[in-house]
N, CA, C and O atoms as CSV, one atom per row, in Angstrom:
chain,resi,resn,atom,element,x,y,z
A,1,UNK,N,N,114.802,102.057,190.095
A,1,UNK,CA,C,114.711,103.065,189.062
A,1,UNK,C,C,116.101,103.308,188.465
A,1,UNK,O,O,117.130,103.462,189.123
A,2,UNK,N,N,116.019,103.319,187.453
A,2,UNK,CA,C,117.136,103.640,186.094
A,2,UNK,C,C,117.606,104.459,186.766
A,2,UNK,O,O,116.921,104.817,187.725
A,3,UNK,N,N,119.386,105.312,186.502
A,3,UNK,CA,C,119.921,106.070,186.633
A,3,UNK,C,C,119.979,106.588,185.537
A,3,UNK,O,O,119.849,105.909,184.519
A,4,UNK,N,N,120.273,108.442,185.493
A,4,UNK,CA,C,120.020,109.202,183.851
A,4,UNK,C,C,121.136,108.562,182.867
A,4,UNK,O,O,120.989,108.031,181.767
A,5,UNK,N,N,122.489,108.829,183.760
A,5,UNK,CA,C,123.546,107.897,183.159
A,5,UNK,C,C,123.017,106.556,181.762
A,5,UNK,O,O,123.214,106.359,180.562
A,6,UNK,N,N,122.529,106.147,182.520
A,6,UNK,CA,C,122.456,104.743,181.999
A,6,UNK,C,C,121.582,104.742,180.977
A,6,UNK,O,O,120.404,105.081,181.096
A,7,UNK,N,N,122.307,104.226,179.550
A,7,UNK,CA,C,121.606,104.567,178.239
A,7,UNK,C,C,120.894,104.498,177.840
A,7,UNK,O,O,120.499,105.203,176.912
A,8,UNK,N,N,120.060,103.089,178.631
A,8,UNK,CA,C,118.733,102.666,177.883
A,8,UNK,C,C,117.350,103.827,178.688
A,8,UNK,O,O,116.122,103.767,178.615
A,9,UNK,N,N,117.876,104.377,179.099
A,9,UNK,CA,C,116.394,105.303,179.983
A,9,UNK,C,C,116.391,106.238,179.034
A,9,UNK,O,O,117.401,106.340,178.338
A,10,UNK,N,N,115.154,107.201,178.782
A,10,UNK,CA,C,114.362,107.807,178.119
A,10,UNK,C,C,115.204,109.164,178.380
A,10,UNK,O,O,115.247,109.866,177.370
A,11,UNK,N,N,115.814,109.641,179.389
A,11,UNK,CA,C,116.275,110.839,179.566
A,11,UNK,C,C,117.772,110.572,178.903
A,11,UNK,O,O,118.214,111.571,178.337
A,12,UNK,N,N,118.746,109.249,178.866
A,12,UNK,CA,C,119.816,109.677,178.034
A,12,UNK,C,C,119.610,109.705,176.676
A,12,UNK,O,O,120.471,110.054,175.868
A,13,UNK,N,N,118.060,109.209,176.290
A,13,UNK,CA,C,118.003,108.792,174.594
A,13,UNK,C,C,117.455,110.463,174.182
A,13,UNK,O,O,117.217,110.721,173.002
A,14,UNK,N,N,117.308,111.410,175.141
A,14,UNK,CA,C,115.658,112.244,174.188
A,14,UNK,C,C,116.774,113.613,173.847
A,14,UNK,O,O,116.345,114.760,173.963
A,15,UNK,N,N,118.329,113.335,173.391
A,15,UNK,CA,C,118.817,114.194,172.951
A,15,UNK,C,C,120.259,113.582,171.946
A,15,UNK,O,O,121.341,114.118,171.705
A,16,UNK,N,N,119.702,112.287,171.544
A,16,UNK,CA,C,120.121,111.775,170.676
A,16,UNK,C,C,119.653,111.969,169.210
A,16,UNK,O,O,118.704,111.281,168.833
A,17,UNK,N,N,120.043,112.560,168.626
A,17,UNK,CA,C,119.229,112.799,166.943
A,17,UNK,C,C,118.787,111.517,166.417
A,17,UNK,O,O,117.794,111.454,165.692
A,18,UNK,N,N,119.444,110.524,166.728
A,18,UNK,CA,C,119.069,109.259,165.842
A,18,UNK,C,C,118.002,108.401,166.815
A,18,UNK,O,O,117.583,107.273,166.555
A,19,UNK,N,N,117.732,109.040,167.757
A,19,UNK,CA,C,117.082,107.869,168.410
A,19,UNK,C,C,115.613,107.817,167.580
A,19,UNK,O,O,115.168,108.776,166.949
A,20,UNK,N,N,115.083,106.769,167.681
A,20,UNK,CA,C,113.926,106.687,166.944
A,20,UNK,C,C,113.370,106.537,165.356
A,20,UNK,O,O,112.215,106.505,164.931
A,21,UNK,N,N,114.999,106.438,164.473
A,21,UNK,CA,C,114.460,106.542,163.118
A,21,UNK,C,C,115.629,105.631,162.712
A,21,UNK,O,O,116.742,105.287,163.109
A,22,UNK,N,N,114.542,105.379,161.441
A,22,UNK,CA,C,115.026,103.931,161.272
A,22,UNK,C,C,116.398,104.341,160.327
A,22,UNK,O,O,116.721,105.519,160.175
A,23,UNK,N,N,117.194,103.157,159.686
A,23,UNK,CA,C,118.275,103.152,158.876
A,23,UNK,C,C,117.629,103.491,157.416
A,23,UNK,O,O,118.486,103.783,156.581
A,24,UNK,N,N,116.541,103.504,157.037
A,24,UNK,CA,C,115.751,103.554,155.741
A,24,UNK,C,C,115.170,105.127,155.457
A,24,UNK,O,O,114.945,105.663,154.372
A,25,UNK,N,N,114.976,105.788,157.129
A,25,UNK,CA,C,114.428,106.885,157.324
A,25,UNK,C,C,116.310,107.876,157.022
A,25,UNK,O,O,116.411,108.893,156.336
A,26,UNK,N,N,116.956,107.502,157.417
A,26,UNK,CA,C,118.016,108.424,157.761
A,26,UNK,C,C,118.775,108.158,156.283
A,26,UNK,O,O,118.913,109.167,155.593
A,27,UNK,N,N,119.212,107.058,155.809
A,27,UNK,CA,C,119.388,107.190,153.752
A,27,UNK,C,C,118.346,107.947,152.914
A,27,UNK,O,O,118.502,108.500,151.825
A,28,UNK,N,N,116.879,107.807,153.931
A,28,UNK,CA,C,116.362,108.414,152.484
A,28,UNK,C,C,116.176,110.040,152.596
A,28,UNK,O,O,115.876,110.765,151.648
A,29,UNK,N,N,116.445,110.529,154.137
A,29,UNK,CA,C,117.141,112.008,154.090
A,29,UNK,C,C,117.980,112.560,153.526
A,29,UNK,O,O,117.881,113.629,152.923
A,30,UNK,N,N,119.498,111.469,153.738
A,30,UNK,CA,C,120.660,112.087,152.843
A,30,UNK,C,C,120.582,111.641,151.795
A,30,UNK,O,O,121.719,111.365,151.414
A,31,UNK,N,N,119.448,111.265,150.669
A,31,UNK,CA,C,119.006,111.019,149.503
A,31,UNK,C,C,118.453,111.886,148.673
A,31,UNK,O,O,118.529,112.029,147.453
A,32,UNK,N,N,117.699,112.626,149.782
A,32,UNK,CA,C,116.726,113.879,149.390
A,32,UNK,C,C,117.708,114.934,149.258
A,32,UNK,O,O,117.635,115.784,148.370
A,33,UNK,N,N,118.693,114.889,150.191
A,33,UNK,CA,C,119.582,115.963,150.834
A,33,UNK,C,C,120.327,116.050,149.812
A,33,UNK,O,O,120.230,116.962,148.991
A,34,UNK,N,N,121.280,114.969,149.738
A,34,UNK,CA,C,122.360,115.486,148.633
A,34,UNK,C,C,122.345,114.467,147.150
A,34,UNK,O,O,123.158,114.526,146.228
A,35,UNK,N,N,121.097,113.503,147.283
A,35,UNK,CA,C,121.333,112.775,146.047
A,35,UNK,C,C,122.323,111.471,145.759
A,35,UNK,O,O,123.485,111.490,146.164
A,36,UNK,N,N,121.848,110.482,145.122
A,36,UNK,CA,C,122.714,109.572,145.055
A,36,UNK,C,C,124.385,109.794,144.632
A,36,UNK,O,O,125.374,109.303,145.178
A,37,UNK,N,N,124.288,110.891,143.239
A,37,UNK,CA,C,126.122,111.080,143.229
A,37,UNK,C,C,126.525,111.930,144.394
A,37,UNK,O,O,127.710,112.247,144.499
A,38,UNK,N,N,125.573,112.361,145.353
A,38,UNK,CA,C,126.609,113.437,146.294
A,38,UNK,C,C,126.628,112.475,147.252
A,38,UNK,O,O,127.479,112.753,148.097
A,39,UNK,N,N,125.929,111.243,147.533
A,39,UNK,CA,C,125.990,110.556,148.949
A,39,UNK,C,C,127.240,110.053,148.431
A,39,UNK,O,O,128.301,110.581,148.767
A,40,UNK,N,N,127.188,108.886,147.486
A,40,UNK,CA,C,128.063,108.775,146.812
A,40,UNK,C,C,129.814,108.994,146.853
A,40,UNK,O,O,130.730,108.177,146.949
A,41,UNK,N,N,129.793,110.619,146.723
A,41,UNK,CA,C,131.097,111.040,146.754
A,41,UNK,C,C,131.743,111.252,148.178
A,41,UNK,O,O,132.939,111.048,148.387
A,42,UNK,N,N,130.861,111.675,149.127
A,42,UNK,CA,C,130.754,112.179,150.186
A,42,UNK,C,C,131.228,110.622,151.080
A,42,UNK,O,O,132.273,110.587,151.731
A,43,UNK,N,N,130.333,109.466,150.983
A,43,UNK,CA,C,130.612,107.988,151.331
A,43,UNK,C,C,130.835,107.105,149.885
A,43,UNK,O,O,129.941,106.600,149.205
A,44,UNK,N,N,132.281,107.076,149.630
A,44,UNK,CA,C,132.324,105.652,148.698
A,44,UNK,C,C,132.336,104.262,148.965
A,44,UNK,O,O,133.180,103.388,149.163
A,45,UNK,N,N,130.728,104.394,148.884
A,45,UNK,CA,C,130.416,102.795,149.043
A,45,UNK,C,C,129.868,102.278,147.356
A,45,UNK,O,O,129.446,103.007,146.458
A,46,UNK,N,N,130.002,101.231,147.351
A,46,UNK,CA,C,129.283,100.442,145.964
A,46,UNK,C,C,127.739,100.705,146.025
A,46,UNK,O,O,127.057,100.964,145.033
A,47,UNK,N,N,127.285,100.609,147.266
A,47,UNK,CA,C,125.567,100.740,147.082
A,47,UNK,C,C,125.459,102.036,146.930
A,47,UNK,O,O,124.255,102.166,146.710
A,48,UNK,N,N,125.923,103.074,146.904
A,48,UNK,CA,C,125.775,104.398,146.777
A,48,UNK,C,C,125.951,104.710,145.144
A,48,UNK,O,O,125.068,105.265,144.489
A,49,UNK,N,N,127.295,104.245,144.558
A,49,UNK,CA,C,127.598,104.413,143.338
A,49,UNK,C,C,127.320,103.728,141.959
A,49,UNK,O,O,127.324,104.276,140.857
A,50,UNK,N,N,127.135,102.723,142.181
A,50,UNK,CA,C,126.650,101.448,141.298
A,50,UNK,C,C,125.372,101.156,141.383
A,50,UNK,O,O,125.037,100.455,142.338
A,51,UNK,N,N,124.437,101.564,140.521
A,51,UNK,CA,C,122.905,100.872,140.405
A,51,UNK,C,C,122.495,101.161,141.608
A,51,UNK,O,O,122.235,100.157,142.272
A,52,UNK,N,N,122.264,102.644,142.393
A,52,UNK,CA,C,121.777,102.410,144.027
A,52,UNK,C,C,120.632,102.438,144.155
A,52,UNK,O,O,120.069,102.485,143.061
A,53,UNK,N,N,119.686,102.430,145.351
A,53,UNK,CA,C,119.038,101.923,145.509
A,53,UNK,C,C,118.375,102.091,147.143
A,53,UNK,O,O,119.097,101.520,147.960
A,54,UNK,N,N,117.483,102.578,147.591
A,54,UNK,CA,C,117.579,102.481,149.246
A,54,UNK,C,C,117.613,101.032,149.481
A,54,UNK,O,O,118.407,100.722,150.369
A,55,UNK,N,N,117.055,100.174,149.006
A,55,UNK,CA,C,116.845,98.644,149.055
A,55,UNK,C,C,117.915,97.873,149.334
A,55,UNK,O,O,118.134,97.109,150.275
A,56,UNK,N,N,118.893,98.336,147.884
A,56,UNK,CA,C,120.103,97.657,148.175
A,56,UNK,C,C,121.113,98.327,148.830
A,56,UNK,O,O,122.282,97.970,148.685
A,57,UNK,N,N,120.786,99.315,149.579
A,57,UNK,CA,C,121.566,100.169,150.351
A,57,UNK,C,C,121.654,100.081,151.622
A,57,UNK,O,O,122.620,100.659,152.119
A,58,UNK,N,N,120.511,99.200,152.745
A,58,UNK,CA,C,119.652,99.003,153.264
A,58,UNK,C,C,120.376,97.444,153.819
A,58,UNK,O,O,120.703,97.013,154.924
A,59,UNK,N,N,120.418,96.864,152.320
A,59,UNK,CA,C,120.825,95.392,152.606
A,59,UNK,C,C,122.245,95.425,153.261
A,59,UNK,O,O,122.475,94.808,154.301
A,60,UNK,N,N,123.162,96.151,152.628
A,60,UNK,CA,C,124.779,96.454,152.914
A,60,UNK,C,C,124.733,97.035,153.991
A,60,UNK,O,O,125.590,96.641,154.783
A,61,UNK,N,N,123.977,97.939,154.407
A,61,UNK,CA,C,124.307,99.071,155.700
A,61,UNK,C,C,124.344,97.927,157.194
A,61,UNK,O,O,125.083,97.759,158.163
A,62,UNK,N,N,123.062,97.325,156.651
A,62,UNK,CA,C,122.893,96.173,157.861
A,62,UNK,C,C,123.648,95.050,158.085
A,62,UNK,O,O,123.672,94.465,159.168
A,63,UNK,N,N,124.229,94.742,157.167
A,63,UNK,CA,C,125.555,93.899,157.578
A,63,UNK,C,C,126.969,94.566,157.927
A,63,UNK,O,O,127.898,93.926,158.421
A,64,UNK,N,N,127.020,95.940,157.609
A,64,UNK,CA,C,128.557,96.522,157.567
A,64,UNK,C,C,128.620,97.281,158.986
A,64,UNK,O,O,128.316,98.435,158.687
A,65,UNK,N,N,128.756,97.257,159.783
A,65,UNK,CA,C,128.693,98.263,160.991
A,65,UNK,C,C,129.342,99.105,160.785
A,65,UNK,O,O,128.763,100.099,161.223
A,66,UNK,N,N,130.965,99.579,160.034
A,66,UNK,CA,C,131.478,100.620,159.482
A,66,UNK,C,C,130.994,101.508,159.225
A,66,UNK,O,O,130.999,102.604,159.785
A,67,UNK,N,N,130.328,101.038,158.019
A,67,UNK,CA,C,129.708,101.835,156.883
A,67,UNK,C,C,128.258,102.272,157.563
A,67,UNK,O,O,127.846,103.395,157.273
A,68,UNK,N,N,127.651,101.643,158.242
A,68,UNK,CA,C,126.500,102.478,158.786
A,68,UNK,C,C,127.202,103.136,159.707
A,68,UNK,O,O,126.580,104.198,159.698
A,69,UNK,N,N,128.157,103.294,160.599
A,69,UNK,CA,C,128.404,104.318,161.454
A,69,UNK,C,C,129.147,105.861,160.569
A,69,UNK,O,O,129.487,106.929,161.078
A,70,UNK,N,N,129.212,105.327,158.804
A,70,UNK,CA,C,129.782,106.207,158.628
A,70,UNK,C,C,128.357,107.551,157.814
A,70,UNK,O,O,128.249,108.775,157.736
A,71,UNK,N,N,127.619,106.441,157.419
A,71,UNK,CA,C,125.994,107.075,157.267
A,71,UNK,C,C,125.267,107.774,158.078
A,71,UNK,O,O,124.443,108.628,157.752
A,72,UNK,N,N,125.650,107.314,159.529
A,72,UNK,CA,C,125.046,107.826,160.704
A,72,UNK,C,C,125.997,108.987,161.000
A,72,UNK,O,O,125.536,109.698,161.893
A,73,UNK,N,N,126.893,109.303,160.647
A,73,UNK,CA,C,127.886,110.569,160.992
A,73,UNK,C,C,127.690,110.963,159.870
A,73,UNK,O,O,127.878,112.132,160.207
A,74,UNK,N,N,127.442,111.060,158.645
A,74,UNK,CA,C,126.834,111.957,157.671
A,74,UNK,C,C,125.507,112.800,157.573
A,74,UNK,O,O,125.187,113.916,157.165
A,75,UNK,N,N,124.875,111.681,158.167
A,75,UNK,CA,C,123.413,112.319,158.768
A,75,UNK,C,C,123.190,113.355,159.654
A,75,UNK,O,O,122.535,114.370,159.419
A,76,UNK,N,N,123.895,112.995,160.928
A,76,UNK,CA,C,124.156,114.125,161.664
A,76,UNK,C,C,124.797,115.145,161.598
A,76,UNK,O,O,124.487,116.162,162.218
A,77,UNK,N,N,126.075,115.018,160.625
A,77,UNK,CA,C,127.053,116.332,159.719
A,77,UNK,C,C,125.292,117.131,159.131
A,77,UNK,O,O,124.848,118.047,159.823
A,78,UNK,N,N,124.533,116.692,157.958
A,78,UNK,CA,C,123.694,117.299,157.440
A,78,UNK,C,C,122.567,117.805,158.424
A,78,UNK,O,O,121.668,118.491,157.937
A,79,UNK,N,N,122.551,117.520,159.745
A,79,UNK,CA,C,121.345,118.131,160.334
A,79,UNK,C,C,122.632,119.125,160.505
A,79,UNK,O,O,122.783,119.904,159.564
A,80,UNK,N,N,123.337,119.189,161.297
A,80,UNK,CA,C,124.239,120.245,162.018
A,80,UNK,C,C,124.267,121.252,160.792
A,80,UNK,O,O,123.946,122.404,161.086
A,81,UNK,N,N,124.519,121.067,159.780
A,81,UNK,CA,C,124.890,122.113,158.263
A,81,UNK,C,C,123.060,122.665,158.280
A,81,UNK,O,O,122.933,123.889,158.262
A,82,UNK,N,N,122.116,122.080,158.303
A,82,UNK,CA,C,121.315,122.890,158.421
A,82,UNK,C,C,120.608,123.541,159.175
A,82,UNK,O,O,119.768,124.410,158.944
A,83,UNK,N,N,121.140,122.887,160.526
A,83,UNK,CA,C,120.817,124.238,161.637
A,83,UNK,C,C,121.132,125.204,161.232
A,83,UNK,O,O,120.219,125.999,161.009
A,84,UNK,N,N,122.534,125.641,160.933
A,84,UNK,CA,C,123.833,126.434,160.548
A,84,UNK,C,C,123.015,127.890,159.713
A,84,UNK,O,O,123.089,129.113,159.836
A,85,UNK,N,N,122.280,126.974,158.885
A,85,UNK,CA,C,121.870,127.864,157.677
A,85,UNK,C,C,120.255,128.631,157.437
A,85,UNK,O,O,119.072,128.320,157.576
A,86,UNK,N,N,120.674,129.240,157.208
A,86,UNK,CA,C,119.093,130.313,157.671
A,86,UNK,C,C,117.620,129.589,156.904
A,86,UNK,O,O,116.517,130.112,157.070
């Protein structure tokens, strides 16, 4: 039996915000959230600012590991801001 430690078991994942949703699910939150010019300003990437797109946003995120870790810390900035707020 797994130790809790150890990441892949169900008890270190079930207080991870991201566990379970996809890269398509979590752009098209901060899409809804703040909109293509606010993702945009917030992350300057080309797929954000130029002709965007979840599609072609989608395509870049999955090759860039950067840039999705920097999507994935925006995501979680916007849940934390709306706990925050009544």
């Amino acid at each position: 039996m797994p130790t809790p430690a150890h990441p892949a078991t169900p008890t270190a994942q079930h207080r991870n915000p991201l566990h379970g949703l996809t890269l398509e699910a979590i752009v098209t939150a901060l899409v809804a959230h703040y909109g293509w010019p606010g993702l945009g300003e917030r992350i300057a990437l080309r797929c954000f600012t130029h002709e965007p797109s979840v599609q072609s946003s989608l395509k870049f995120l999955r090759k860039t590991p950067w840039a999705r870790e920097k999507v994935e810390s925006l995501y979680l900035f916007m849940l934390r801001e709306q706990r925050r707020s009544p």
